[in-house]
N, C-alpha and C positions, 0 to 999 in steps of 0.2 A: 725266604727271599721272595719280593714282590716281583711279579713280572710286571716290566713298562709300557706302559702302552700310548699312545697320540695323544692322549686326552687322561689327564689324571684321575683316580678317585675322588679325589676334594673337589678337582672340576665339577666332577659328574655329580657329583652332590648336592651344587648350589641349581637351581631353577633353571636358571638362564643356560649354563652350560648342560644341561639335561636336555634342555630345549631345541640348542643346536644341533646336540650330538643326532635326535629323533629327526630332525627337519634334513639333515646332511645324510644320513641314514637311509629316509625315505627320496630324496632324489634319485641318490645311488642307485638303490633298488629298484626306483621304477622306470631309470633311464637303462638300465640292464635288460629292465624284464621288456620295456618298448622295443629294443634292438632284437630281442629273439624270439618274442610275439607277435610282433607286426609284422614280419614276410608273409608268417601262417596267420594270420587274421585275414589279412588281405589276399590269399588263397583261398581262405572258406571262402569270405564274405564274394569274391568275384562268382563264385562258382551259381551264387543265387543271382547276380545284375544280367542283363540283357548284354547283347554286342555290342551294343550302342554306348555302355553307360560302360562299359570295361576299357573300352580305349580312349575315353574322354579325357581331356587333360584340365584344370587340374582333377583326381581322381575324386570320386567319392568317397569317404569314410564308413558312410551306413548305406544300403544298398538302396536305391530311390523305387527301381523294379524288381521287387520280390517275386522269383522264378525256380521255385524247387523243384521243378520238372526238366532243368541242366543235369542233375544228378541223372533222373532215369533215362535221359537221350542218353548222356555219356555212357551208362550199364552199356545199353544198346548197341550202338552207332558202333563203340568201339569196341564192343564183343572181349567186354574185361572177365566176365566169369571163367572163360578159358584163359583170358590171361593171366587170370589171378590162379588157378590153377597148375599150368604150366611153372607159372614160379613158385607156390607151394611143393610143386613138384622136386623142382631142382633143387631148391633148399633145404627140403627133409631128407632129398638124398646127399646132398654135401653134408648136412649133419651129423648123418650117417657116416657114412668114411670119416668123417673127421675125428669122429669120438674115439675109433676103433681105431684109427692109427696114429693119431697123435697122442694117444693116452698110450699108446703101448711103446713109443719113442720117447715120450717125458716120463713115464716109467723105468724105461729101460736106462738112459743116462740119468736117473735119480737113484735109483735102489738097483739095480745090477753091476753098476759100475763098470760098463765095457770098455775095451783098450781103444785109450785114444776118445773115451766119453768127452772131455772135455773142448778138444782141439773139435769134434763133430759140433759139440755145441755152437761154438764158437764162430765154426762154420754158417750155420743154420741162421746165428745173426745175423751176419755179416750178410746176407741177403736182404735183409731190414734196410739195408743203406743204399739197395738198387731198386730206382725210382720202377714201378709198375709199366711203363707205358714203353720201358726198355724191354722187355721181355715179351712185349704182345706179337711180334714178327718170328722170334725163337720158337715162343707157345704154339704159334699159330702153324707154322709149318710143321713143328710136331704132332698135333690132333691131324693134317691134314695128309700127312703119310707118317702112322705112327711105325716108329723105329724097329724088329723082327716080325711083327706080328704084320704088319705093314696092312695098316684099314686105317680108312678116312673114317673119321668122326663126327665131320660135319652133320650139324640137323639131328646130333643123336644126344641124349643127356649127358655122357663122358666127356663130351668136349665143356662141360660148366664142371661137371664134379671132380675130374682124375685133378686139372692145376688147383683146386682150393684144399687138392687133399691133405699133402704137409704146411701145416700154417706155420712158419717160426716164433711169428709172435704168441701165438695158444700155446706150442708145444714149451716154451718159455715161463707163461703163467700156469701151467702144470707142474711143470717141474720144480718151482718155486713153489707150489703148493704142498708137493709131493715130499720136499726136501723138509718140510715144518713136520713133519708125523713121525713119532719118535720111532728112532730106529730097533729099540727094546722091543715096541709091539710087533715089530714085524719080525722081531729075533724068536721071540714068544710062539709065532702061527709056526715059524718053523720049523721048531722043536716040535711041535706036536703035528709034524708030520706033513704041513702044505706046504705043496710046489709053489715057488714064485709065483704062476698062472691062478693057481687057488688062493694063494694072497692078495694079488690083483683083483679079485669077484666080491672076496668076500670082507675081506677088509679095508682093503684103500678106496674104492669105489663107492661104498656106502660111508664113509667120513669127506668126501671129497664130491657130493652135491651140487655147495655152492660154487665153488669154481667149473666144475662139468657146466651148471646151469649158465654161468659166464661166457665158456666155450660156446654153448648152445647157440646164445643168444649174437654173438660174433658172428657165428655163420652164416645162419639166418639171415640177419642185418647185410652180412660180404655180400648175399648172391641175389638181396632182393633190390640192390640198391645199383648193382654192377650194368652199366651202359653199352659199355663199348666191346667188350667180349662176348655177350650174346650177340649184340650183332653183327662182328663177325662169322660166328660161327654156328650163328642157328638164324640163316635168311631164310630156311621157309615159314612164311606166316603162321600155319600151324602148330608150329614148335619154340614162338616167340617167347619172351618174357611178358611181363607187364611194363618196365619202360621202354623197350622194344618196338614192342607191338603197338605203343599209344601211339610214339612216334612213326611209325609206320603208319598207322590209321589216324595221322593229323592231317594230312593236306584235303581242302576241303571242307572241314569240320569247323564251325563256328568258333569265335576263340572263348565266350564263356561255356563254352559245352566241353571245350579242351579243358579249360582251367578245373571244371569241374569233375574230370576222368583224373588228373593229375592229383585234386583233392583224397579221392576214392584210392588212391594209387600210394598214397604218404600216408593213408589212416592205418594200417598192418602195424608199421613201425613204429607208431606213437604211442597205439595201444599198449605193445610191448615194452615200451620203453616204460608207460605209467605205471603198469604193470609190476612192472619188475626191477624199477630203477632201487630200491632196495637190497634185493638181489647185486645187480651188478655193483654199487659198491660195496656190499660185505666180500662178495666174489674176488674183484679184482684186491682188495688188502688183505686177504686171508692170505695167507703166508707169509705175508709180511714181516713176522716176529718171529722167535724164536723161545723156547720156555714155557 
């Protein structure tokens, strides 16, 4: 059975319809890739123009004053190596927790099967459908006199790592991943004697890579990108992020020498992403099937 598609084989086989199909083809394409290049084009390319030629209307396309020394004021001025830093920081430690207890929750409702696995699940969703900016006043008052232990968090790493630590939606695509590994192999480690704990090390973990590296890369991405909760809760300068801290050390600051801290600022995540964008789709459909 032929599947049907807009435009027939016989079409596609005469010249003319060959011709469209390539021309409608290439508009598409490059009216997609204009929509999601051009913001970041016009990011780098300001980061080289002068003051003058950044806020001129209409804008320039190709940079008329060639200025690659925007980049190293912006190093400078805006003292990014600590803040790039600072959120290295935060991010390898949210990683951190993240791995170690969301793997061991999408574990534990995948292959232990505890009372009430499912209604928890279920639960954990159901946070999915409460918007983020509702919980910044609840969050906040929490880090800020936490509940028996009773210590303020502010200005300290805990207040970025302890809320990213149960993700619902990671702990979601684990378990989904966790759910495709035949349950015979795990039936298998146990007869020969490993505890759940030694099954988790030594076998689900090392089949289960791609999706960790998915995780990984989620985290990373949550906490380098996150605006509004560092700045609540890490105002000392010292203890800024990198979007934080720019904004903090904007006023005053030329606006192509901004543009070009905010360039330096977006290169982390793009790298990763070219990096790895293989990775994250084999990651997120790996489990997907079943067999």
């Amino acid at each position: 059975m032929s599947t049907r598609t807009l435009i027939s084989p016989a079409q596609l086989a005469r010249p003319r319809g060959r011709a469209v199909y390539w021309v409608a083809f290439a508009v598409v394409v490059g009216c997609f890739t204009l929509v999601f290049l051009g913001p970041l084009y016009w990011l780098v390319s300001s980061g080289f123009k002068d003051a003058q030629e950044v806020i001129q209307s209409p804008p320039t396309l190709v940079p008329g004053s060639f200025e690659p020394d925007n980049y190293t004021r912006a190093w400078e001025v805006m003292d990014l190596a600590r803040l790039l830093f600072n959120t290295l920081y935060y991010a390898f430690g949210a990683l951190a927790f993240q791995l170690v207890f969301d793997v061991a929750a999408a574990y534990s409702l995948s292959k232990l099967r505890p009372v009430f696995g499912k209604a928890i699940l279920g639960m954990m969703l159901a946070t999915l459908m409460i918007p983020a900016t509702v919980l910044v006043v609840p969050q906040y008052l929490t880090v800020l006199d936490v509940p028996i232990v009773e210590r303020n968090l502010l200005n300290t790493p805990w207040a970025i790592w302890l809320p990213s630590v149960t993700n619902a939606f990671n702990i979601f695509l684990l378990k989904r991943f966790f759910d495709s590994i035949p349950r015979e192999l795990l039936d298998a480690a146990s007869m020969d004697g490993a505890s759940p704990m030694r099954t988790l090390r030594s076998i689900v973990l090392p089949i289960s890579r791609p999706i960790l590296g998915v995780v990984s890369i989620f985290a990373i991405v949550g906490v380098w990108k996150d605006f509004l909760w560092p700045m609540l809760t890490l105002p000392d300068p010292a203890m800024q992020t990198l979007n934080v801290g720019i904004y903090s050390l904007s006023n005053g600051v030329p606006v192509n020498v901004l543009i070009a801290a905010l360039t330096i600022a977006s290169l982390p995540t793009l790298l990763i992403f070219l990096i790895f964008q293989r990775n994250i789709m084999s990651g997120l459909t790996a489990g997907g099937l079943k067999g």
